[in-house]
C-alpha positions in Angstrom: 0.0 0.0 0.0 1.4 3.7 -1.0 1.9 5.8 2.1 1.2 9.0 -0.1 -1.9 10.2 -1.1 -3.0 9.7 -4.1 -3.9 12.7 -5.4 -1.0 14.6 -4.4 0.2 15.1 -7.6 -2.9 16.4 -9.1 -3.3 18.4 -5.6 0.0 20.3 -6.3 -0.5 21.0 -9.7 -4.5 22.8 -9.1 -2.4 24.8 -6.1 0.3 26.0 -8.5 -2.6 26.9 -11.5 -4.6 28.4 -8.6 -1.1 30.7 -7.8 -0.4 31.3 -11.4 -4.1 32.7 -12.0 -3.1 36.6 -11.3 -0.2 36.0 -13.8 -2.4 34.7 -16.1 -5.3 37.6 -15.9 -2.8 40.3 -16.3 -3.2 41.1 -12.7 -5.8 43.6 -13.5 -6.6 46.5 -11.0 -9.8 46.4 -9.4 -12.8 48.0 -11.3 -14.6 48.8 -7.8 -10.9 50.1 -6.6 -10.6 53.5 -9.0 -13.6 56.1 -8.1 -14.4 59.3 -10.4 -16.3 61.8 -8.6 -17.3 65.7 -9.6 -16.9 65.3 -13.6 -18.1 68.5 -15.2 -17.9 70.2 -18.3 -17.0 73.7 -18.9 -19.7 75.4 -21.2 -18.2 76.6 -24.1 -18.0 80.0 -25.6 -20.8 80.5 -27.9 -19.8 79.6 -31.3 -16.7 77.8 -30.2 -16.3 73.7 -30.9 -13.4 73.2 -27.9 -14.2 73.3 -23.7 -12.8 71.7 -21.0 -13.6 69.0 -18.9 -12.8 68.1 -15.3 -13.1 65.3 -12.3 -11.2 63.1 -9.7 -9.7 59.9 -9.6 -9.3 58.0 -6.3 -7.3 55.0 -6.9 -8.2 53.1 -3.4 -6.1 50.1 -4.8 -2.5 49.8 -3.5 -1.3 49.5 -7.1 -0.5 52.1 -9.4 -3.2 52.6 -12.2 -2.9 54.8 -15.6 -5.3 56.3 -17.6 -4.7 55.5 -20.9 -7.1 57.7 -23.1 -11.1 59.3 -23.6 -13.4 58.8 -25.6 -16.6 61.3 -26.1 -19.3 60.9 -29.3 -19.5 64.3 -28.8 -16.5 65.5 -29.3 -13.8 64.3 -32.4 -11.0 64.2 -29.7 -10.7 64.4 -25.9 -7.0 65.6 -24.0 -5.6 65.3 -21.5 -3.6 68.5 -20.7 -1.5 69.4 -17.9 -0.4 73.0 -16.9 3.2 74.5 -16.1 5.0 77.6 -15.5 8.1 78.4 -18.1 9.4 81.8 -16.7 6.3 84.4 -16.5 3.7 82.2 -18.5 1.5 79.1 -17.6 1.4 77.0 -20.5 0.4 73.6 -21.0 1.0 70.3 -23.0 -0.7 67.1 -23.7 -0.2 64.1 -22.0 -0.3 60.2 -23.3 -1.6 59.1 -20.3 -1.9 60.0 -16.5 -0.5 57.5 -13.4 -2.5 57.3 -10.3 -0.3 55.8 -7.7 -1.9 52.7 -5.3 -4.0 55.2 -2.6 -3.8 58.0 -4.7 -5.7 60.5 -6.8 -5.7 62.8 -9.2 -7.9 65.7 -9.3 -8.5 68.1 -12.6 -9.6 71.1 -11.5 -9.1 74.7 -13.8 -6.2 76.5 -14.0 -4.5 72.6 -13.4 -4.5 69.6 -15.2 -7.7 69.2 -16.9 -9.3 67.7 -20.4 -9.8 69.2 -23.4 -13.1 68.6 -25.7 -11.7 69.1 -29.2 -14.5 69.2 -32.2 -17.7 69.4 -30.4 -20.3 68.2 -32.8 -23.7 69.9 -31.4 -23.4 73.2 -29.2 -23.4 72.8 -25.6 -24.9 74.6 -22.8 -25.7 74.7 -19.1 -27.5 71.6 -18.3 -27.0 69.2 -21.2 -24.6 66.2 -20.7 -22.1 64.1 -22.5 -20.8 60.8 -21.8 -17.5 60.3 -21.7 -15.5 57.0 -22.0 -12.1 56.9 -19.5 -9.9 54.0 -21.0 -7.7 52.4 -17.7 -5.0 50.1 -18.2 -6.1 47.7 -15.5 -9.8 48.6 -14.2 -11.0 48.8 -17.9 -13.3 51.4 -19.4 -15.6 53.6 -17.1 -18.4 55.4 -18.6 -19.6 58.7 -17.0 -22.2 61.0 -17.7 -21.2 64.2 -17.1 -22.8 67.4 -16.7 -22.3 70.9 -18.5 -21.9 74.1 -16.1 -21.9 77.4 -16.9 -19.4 79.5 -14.6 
């Protein structure tokens, strides 16, 4: 009679799959661990087809998390722009992509970092709202609708 078990083998080998299962996925960030709050729009100026777009992003994950990209059928582009001083003047550039370190956020706000709506196709004003797509590396897409505001 065998003194091992006779499904060891087979035991060991469902342990390391079950181990190797992160690897596998991608190890993925958490959907339910990135939260956008406060996304607004910026109304444009009348006869205008650009306006800016703001929100935060709590990354409540301890991984980092980027934000890849936007996507609004509203608009024929969406930025994302960052602002920075170069002697006197504030100017800004696009970005590729923004990182949101593990328990970290980002927050858009004007006169910072913040999204530009390139090509609107239909004027909009206070009260309407777009959706806008935000393309993660590891949570996935996140659809938002988000509000127009007049300041």
């Amino acid at each position: 009679m065998s003194k091992h078990f006779p499904g060891r083998a087979a035991i060991r080998r469902l342990i390391l799959l079950w181990m190797a299962v992160p690897v596998i996925a991608g190890c993925g960030q958490d959907p339910a661990a990135i939260v956008v709050s406060e996304p607004w729009l910026k109304e444009p100026i009348p006869g205008r087809a650009v306006a800016a777009g703001f929100f935060k992003i709590e990354n409540r994950g301890s991984g980092e998390e980027v934000l890849l990209g936007l996507e609004c059928p509203d608009a024929a582009a969406v930025e994302m722009h960052e602002m920075f001083h170069e002697g006197d003047m504030m100017k800004m550039r696009k970005m590729e992509q923004w990182a949101i370190p593990g328990h970290g956020s980002l927050a858009l706000a004007p006169g910072g970092g913040h999204l530009m709506f390139l090509g609107l196709r239909r004027p909009l004003k206070d009260g309407d709202t777009v959706q806008l797509t935000l393309h993660f590396k590891g949570a996935g897409d996140r659809t938002l609708s988000v509000p127009v505001k007049k300041l």
